[in-house]
N, C-alpha and C positions, 0 to 999 in steps of 0.2 A: 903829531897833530895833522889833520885833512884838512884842505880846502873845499867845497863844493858849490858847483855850480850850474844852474837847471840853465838849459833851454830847449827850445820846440814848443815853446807853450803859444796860444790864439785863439783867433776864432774861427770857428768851426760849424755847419749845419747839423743839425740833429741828424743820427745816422752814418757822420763822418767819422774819420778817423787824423789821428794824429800820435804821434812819435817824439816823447820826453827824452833829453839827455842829459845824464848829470856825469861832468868831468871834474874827476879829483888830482886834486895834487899836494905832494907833500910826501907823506908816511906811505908806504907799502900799501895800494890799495885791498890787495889780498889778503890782508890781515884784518879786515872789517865784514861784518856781514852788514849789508845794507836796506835799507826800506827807500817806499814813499807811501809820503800821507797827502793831506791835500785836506783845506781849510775853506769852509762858505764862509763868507758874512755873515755873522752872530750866531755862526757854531762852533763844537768845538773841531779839534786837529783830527785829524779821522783815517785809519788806519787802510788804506789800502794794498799794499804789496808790500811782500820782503822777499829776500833772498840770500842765501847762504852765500858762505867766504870765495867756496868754487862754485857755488853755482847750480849746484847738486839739487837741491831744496826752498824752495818756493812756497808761498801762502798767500792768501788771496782775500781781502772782505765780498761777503755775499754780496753786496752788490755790486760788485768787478767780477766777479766769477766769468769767466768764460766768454767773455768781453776783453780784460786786459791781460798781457803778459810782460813778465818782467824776466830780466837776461843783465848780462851784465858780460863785458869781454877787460879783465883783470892785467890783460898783454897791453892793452891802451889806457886804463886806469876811469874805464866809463861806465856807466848806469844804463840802462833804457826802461822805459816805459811803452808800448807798444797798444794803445789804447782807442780800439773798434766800436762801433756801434753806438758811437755818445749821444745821451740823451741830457736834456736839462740841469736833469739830478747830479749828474757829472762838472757844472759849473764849481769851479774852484782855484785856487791856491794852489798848485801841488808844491811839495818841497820832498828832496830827496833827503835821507840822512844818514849818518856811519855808527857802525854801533862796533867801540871795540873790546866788548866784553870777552867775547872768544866762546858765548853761550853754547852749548849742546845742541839747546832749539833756538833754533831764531826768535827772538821777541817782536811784537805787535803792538807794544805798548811804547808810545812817542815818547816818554816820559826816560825810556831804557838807553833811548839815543844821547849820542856823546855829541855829535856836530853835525849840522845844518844848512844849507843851501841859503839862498835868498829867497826861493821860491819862483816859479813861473807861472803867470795867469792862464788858467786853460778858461775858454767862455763857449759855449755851447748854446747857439740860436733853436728856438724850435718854430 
């Protein structure tokens, strides 16, 4: 079993940037490929970034594209989020999470994840 734990979440002006960490602890970080998602107010859980065990392999939702990036250093047992250019739309939840199926492709669907963070409020003024 993993612990996780977000923070770096705030507020933020539209067109700022800000920097998510989730540290784990427990089981072998390395042996989990990991996501985040990130949840509005009377939406559902919404898929933003994943990445593979090493690292290697990344995916992104269209509307992150080329705005966020996701990294991970498996030596310290940590996540990042690297998340540029926020606009409104970006208001949310984020929650990191571990997936330790050992998939081929990384999964995008929240539902595939085994453990959860608390979440950290990101808020974006515009």
């Amino acid at each position: 079993q993993v612990q996780l734990v977000e923070s770096g979440g705030g507020l933020v002006q539209a067109g700022g940037s800000l920097r998510l960490s989730c540290a784990a602890s427990g089981r072998t970080f390395s042996i989990y490929a990991m996501g985040w998602f990130r949840q509005a107010p009377g939406e559902e859980r919404e898929f933003v970034s994943v990445i593979s065990r090493s690292g290697a392999s990344t995916a992104y939702g269209d509307s992150v594209k080329g705005r966020f990036t996701i990294s991970r250093d498996n030596a310290k047992n940590l996540l990042y989020l690297q998340m540029n250019s926020l606009n409104a739309e970006d208001t949310a939840v984020y929650y990191c999470a571990a997936d330790k199926a050992g998939r081929v492709v990384v999964s995008i669907q929240p539902s595939e994840y085994d453990y959860w963070g608390q979440g950290t409020q990101v808020t974006v003024s515009s």
